[in-house]
N, C-alpha and C positions, 0 to 999 in steps of 0.2 A: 225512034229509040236507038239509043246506044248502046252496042257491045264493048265493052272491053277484052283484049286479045293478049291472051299471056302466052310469053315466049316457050317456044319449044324445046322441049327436053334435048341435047346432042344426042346424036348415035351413036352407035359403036362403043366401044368400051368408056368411053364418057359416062355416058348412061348407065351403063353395069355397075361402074362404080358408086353413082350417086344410088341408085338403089340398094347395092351392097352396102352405102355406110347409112341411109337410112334403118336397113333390118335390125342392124348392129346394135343401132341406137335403144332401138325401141328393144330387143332382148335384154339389152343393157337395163331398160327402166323397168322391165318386169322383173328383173331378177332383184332388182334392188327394193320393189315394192313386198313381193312374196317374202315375207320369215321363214326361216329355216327349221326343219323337223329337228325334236329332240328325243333321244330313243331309250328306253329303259329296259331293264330283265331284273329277271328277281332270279337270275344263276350271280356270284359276287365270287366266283374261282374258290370257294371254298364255305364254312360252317364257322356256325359262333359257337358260343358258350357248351351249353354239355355235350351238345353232337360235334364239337370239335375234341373234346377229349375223353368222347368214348371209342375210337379206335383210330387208325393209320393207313393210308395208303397202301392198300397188301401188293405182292410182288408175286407170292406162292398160289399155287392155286386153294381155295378155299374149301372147307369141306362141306359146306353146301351157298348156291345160289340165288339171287333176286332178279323177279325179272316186271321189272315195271313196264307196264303197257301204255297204252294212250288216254292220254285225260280228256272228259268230257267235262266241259264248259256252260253255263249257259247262253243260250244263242245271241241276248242281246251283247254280251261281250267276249264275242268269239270274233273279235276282230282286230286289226293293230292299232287303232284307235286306242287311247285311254277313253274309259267312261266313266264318267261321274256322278254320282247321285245329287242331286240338287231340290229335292224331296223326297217321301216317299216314295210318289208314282211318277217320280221324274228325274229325268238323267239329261245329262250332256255327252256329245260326242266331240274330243279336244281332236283337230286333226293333227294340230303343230307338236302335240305330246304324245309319241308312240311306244307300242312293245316292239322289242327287237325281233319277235317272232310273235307267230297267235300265241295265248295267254293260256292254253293250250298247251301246248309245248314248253312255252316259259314255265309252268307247273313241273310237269312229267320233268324236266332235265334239273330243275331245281331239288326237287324229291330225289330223284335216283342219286345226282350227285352226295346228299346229307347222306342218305342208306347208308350207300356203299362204305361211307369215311365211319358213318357210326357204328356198324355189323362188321367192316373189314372183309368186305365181299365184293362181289362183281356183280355187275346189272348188266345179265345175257338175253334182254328181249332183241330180238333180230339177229341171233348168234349163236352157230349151232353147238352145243355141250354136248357132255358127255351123259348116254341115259342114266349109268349108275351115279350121279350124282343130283343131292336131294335140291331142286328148283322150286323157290316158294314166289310165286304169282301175288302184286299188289295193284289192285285196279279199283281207281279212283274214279268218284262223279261229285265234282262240284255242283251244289247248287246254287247253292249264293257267293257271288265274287265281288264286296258291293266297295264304292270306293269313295268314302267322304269326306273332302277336302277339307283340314285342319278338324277333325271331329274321330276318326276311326276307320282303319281299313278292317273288311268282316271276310274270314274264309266259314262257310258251312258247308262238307263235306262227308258222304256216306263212301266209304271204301272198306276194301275186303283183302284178306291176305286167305291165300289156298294154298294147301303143299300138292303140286303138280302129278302127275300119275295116283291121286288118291282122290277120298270124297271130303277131305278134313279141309274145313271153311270159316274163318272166322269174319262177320261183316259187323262195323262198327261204326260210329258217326263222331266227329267232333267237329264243335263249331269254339271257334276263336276268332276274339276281335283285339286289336291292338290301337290304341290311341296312335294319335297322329299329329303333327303341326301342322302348319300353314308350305304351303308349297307343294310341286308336284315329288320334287327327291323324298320328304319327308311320308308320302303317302306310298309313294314303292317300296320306302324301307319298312313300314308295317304290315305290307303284304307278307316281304319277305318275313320278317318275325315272325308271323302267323301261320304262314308255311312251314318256318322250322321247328314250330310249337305241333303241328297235326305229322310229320317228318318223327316227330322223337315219339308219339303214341303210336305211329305206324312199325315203328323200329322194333319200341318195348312187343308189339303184338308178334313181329317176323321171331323175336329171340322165344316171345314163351311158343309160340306154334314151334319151330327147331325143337324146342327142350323136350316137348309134351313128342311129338312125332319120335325124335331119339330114346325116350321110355320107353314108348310104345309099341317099339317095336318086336313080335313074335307075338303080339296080343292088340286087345282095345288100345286105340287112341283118343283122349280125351281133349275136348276144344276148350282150348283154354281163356277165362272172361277176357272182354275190352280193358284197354289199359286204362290207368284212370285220365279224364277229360276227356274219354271217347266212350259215346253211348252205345251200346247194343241195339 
């Protein structure tokens, strides 16, 4: 039997080299086979339609506060993953389509930002105020975040607005679904409308709880209903 004898690698930086531009090579082919992530947020630097011209960027300090907490998600899309519904009891996990942060936060910073521009207030969660000024508390729990390609993005959400150092609580639900087309920008952008649709019943409810809390005061405070498209 015969072996065949193949020549020997050189030493010394010979070698080095020919292994360094092997690595080369081959990072080279991974990089070119891998597709690249593409990243989404439902924050757009600002608001559309009536939450952009229900108030202005305040300067002054306000005569009372918002202070948006941490949104809960549910857990199968509490990740940076986009997820998609592909039936009822079935979803996809897109790795190459992401949130720029959990969907989570992309909530909470999307909401605080409409507030603030529609009420013309400040959102002081993580910031210390001042105590004579009135802090109304909005804490959100999504339950449904569902996201179906060219068919409708759906937000179903129970959230509550509280005026802070009191017992006065209003907790309310609105579920909005926004049609959608074909593509993944087209299903972000009906999160976002849907967002800024539960965004303006969250607002209308901070302004009646303010109004009804400013009567009220020297006497009863009365809890004023859900706004409309937001259930009790």
């Amino acid at each position: 039997m015969m072996f065949a004898r193949f020549p020997r690698l050189p030493r010394g930086p010979v070698r080095g080299a020919v292994y360094a531009g092997a690595l080369a090579g081959l990072l080279a082919m991974t990089a070119c086979s891998s597709p690249s992530s593409r990243f989404y947020t439902l924050s757009d630097g600002g608001v559309t339609g009536a939450a952009a011209s229900a108030g202005t960027r305040t300067s002054a300090a306000p005569a009372w506060l918002i202070e948006v907490a941490p949104i809960n998600v549910p857990p199968q899309v509490a990740r940076n993953q986009l997820v998609v519904q592909t039936a009822p009891t079935q979803v996809s996990v897109l790795e190459q389509e992401r949130w720029a942060s959990l969907p989570g936060d992309e909530i909470r910073r999307a909401l605080s930002t409409t507030l603030t521009q529609q009420l013309d207030t400040i959102d002081v969660y993580g910031t210390a105020y001042q105590d004579a000024t009135p802090v109304y508390r909005v804490s959100m729990n999504v339950q449904r975040f569902e996201s179906w390609p060219g068919s409708h993005a759906l937000i179903d959400a129970v959230w509550s607005v509280r005026a802070v150092r009191s017992a006065v609580v209003m907790t309310c639900r609105s579920v909005v679904s926004e049609p959608v087309g074909g593509g993944y920008d087209s299903l972000v952008k009906g999160h976002r409308q849907a967002l800024e649709q539960v965004s303006l019943q969250v607002g209308a409810a901070v302004k009646a709880m303010a109004g009804s809390v400013s009567r009220g005061k020297g006497g009863g405070v009365g809890v004023p209903g859900c706004p409309s498209g937001g259930g009790g």
